[in-house]
C-alpha positions in Angstrom: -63.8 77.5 203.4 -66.2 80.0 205.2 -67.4 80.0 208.6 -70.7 82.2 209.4 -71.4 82.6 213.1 -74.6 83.7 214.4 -76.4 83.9 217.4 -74.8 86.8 219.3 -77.1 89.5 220.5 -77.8 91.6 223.6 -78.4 90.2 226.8 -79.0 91.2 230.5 -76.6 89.8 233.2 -77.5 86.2 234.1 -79.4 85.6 230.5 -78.2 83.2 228.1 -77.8 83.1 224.8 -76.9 80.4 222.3 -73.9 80.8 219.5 -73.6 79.0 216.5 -70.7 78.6 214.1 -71.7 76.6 210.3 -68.4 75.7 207.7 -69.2 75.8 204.4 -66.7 74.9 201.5 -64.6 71.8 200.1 -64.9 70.6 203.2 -64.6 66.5 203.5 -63.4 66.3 207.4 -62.8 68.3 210.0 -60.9 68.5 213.2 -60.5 70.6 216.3 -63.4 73.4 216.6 -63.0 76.3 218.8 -65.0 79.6 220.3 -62.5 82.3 221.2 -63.6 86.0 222.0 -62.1 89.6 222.5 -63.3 92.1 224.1 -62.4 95.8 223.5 -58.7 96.6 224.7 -57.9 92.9 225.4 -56.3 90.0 224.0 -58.1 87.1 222.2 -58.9 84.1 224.4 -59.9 80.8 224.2 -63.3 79.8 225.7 -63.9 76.9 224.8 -62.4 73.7 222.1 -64.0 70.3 221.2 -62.1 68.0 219.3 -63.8 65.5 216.5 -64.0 62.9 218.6 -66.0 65.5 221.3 -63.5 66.0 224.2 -63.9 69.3 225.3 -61.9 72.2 227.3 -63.0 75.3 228.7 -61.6 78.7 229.9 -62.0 78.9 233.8 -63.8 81.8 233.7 -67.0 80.2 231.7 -66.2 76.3 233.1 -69.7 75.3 234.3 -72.0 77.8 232.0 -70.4 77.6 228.8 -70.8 74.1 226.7 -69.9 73.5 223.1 -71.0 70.8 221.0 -70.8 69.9 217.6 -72.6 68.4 214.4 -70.2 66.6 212.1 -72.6 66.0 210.0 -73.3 69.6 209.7 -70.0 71.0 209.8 -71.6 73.5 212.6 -70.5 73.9 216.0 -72.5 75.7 219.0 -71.8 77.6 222.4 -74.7 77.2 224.4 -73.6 80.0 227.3 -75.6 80.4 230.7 -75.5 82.5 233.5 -74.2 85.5 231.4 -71.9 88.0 233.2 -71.2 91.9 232.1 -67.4 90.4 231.6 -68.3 87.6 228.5 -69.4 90.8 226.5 -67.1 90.4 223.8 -66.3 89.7 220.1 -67.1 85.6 220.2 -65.1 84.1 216.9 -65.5 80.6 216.0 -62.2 78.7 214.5 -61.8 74.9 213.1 -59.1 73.1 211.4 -60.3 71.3 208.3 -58.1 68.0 207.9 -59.3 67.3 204.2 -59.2 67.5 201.8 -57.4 70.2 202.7 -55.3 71.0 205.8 -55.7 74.9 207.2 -57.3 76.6 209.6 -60.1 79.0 209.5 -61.5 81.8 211.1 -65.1 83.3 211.1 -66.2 86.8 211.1 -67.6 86.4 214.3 -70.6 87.4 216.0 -70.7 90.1 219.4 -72.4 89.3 222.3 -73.5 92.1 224.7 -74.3 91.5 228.3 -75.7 94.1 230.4 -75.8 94.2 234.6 
């Protein structure tokens, strides 16, 4: 299984940019998806999780200008983020859990979002 995120770029403060995340592989059905970033010096986070049925949770810090969604169809998931601040400059790495035919979880390269003030 591969994950290829995209979408990151530079950004001025209050921009917005939109981050997408497409599985490839044996890939019959999968679960939980996730964006999680890390900036320089800190720990990974979780922004944001939406599960296959599309129930969704968010980090308070982006709650109200992040949203994910998700294609099943497509085995791709997006981050649509708004209202960009200096602080979401980070590392943004997109993670799912394939159910079949094989259980694991997987982890894209990820792609690096910039925002400037």
């Amino acid at each position: 299984v591969q994950l290829q995120a995209s979408g990151g770029g530079l950004v001025q403060a209050g921009g917005s940019l939109k981050l997408s995340c497409s599985a490839s592989g044996r890939i019959f059905r999968v679960g939980a998806m996730n964006w999680y970033r890390q900036a320089p010096g800190k720990q990974r986070e979780l922004v944001a999780g939406i599960t296959r049925s599309g129930s969704t949770n968010y980090a308070d810090s982006v709650n109200g200008r992040f949203t994910i969604s998700r294609d099943n169809a497509k085995n791709t998931f997006y981050l649509q983020m708004n209202s960009l601040k200096p602080e979401d400059t980070a590392l943004y790495l997109c993670n799912l859990d394939v159910i079949s035919p094989y259980r694991g979880n997987h982890w894209g390269m990820g792609t690096l979002v910039t925002v400037s003030s």
